[in-house]
N, C-alpha and C positions, 0 to 999 in steps of 0.2 A: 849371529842370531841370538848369543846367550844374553846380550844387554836388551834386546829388544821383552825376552822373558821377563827380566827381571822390571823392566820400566813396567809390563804388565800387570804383573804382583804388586808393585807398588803402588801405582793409581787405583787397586781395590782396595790394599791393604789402609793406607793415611784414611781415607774415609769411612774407613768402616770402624778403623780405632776412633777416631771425632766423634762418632754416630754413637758409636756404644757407653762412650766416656760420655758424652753429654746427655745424654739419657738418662744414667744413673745418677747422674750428678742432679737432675730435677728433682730428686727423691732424700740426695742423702750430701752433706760437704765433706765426706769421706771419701777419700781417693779408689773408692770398691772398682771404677771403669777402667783406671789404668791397671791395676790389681788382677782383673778379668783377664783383660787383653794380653798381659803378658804370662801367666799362665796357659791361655790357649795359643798363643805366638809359642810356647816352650813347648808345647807338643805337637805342635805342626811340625819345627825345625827339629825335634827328634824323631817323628813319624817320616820325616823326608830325607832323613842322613843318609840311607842308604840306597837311594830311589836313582834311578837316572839322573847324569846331569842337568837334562832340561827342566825334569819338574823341582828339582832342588832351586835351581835358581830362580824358577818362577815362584815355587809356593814358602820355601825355607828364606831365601837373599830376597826377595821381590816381595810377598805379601811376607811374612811375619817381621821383614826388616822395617817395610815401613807401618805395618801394624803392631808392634810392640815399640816400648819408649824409654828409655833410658833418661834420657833428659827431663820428662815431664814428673819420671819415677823421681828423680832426685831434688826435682822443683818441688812435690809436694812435700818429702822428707824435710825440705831445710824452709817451708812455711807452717811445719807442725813445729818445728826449732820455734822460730821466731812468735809461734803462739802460744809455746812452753807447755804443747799437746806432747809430750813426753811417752806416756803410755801409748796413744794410739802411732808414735811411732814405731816403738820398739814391735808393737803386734804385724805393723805394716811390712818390716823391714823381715822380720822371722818369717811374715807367713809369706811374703813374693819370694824370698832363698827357698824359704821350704819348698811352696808348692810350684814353685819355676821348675826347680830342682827335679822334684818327683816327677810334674808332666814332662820333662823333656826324658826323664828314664822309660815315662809308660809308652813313650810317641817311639820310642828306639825299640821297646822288646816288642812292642807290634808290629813294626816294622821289621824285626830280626828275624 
């Protein structure tokens, strides 16, 4: 039953990350959507750490696995490279550690 959870988070989580990253992206060619999603993906999966099996794998492994990005993070870092956008890497890179960091601590002492 625990894959069927997670398939469920995932089929909300991929489209809601698409939806909110292309959205933003109308407005601005700053990676601010991936930026988003993966801070609120970090305090889902620390709001859920301590939760039942089932809603961990549905909302922590299921939506913020396939709502947060890893790949698309590192796809934009290495086309600010290639456009020798230097500064708004370094700000991109500081503030998803930073604020990854912090929402996955605020999503745990709520949940503790």
């Amino acid at each position: 039953m625990n894959t069927l959870y997670v398939i469920l988070g995932a089929a909300v989580g991929a489209p809601a990350r698409f939806a909110i990253d292309q959205y933003i992206r109308k407005f601005t060619d700053k990676p601010y959507g991936i930026f988003l999603v993966n801070v609120i993906g970090s305090f889902i999966i620390g709001l859920t750490f301590t939760k039942s099996e089932t809603i961990y794998d549905l909302l922590a492994v299921g939506f913020a696995g396939a709502f947060t990005t890893w790949s698309t993070f590192m796809l934009d870092i290495y086309l600010g490279f290639e456009l020798k956008r230097y500064r708004e890497i370094t700000i991109n890179l500081v503030m998803s550690l930073g604020f990854g960091l912090a929402a996955a601590y605020l999503g745990l002492q709520i949940a503790g």
